[in-house]
C-alpha positions in Angstrom: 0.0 0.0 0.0 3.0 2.3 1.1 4.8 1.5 -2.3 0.9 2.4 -4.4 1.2 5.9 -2.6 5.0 6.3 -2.9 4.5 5.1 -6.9 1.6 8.0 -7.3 3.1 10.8 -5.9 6.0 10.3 -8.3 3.8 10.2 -11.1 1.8 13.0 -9.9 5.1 14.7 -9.5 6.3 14.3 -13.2 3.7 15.0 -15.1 3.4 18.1 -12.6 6.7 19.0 -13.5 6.2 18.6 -17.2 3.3 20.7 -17.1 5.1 23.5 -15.6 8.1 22.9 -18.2 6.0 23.1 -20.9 3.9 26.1 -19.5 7.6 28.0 -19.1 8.7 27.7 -22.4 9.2 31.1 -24.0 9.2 32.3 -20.4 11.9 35.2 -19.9 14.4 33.6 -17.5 15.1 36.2 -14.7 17.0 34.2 -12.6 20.4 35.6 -14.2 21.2 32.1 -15.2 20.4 32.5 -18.7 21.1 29.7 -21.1 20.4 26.6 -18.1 17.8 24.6 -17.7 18.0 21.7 -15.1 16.7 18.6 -17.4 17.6 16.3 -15.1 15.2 13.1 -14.5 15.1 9.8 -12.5 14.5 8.2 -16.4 15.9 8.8 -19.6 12.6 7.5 -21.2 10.0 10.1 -22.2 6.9 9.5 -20.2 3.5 10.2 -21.4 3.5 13.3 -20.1 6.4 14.7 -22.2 5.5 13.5 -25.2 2.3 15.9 -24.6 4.2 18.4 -23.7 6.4 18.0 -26.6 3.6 18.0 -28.7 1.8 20.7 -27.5 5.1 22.9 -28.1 5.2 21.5 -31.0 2.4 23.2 -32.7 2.5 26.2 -34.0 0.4 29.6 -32.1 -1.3 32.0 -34.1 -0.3 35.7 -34.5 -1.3 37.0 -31.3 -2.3 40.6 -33.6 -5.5 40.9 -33.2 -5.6 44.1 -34.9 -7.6 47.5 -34.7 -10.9 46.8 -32.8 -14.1 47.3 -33.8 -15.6 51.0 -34.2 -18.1 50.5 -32.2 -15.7 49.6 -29.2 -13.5 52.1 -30.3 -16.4 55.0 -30.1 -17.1 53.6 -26.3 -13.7 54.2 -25.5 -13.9 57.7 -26.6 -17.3 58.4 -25.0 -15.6 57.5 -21.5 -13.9 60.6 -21.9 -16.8 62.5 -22.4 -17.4 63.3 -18.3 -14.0 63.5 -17.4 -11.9 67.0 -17.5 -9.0 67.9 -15.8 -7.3 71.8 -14.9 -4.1 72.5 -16.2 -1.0 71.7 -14.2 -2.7 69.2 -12.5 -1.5 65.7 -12.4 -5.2 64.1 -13.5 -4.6 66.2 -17.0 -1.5 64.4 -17.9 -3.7 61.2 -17.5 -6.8 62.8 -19.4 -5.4 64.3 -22.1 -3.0 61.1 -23.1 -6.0 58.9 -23.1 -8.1 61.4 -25.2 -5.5 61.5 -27.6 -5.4 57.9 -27.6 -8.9 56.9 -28.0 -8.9 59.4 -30.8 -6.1 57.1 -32.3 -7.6 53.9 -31.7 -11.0 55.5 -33.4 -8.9 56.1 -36.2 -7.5 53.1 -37.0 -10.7 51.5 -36.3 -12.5 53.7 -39.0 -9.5 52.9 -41.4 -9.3 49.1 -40.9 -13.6 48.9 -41.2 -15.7 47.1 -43.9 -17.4 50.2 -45.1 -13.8 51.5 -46.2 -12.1 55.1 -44.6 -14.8 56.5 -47.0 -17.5 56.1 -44.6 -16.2 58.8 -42.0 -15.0 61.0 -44.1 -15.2 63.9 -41.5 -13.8 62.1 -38.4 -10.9 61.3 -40.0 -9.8 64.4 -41.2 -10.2 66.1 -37.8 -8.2 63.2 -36.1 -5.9 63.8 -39.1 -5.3 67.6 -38.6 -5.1 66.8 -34.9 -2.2 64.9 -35.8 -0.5 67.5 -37.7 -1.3 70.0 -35.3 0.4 67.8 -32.3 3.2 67.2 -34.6 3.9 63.6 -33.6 4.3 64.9 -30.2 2.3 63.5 -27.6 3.9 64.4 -24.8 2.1 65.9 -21.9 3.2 69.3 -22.5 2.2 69.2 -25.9 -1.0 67.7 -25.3 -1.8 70.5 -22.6 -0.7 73.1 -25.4 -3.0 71.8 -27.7 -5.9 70.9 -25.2 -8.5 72.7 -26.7 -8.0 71.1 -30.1 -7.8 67.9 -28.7 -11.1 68.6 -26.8 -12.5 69.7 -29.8 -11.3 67.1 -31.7 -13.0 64.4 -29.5 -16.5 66.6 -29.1 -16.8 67.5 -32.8 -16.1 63.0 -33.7 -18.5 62.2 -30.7 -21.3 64.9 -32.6 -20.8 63.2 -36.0 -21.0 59.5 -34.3 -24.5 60.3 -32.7 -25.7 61.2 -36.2 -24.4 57.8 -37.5 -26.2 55.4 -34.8 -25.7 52.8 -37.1 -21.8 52.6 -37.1 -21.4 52.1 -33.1 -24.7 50.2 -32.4 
């Protein structure tokens, strides 16, 4: 009976231990011993277990690129904005302002990447598209806070056009 329980645990053990080996590869090693792997085993034979975990590295993962989301999802993002403001100087307007401008981008590409083609929102674009040469490619804060009101603007004037145009967030 002893021996059973002794015999189980180890089995247990292994394919514990190959399950965690297999969930760790492609893991970054951080121990600062790059390069070495203990593979050590009571058996040279490959058990069960490592032959699924040999298959299951095996196969090849799909792109994890999702891409641009959906325009819908993109607009309900930017309407989270919509009650939030912030005073200049203050460290809630760095925070503000950066997600603004970044809910504007992810709208864009949205808009870009949907079915019904850029052509669709013709207006939204080209106001995200002179925000972007306004800003200059910079988005730091101090730039953003410069250029507050046209990013406020930007976002109020896309949100005005999307509530004419229920049918392309709904």
């Amino acid at each position: 009976m002893q021996i059973r329980r002794v015999r189980r645990t180890a089995i247990v053990t292994m394919m514990l231990s190959a399950c965690l080996l297999s969930c760790s590869t492609g893991a970054e090693d951080t121990s600062g011993d790059a390069g070495h792997r203990d593979t050590s085993r009571s058996s040279s034979a490959p058990t069960p277990a490592d032959a699924g975990a040999q298959e299951v590295a095996a196969s090849p993962t799909p792109a994890a690129s999702p891409g641009p989301e959906l325009v819908r999802d993109a607009f309900a993002g930017l309407q989270a904005t919509l009650n939030d403001t912030c005073t200049t100087g203050s460290g809630d307007c760095a925070y503000f302002l950066g997600r603004v401008h970044e809910e504007l981008m992810g709208l864009d590409a949205a808009m870009k990447a949907d079915p019904k083609g850029p052509g669709h929102f013709p207006e939204p674009l080209a106001w995200i598209t002179d925000l972007r040469t306004t800003l200059g490619g910079d988005t730091s804060t101090k730039n953003l806070e410069t250029h507050r009101t046209e990013l406020i603007s930007v976002r109020d004037q896309v949100n005005a056009w999307m509530q004419d145009h229920p049918d392309d967030y709904r």
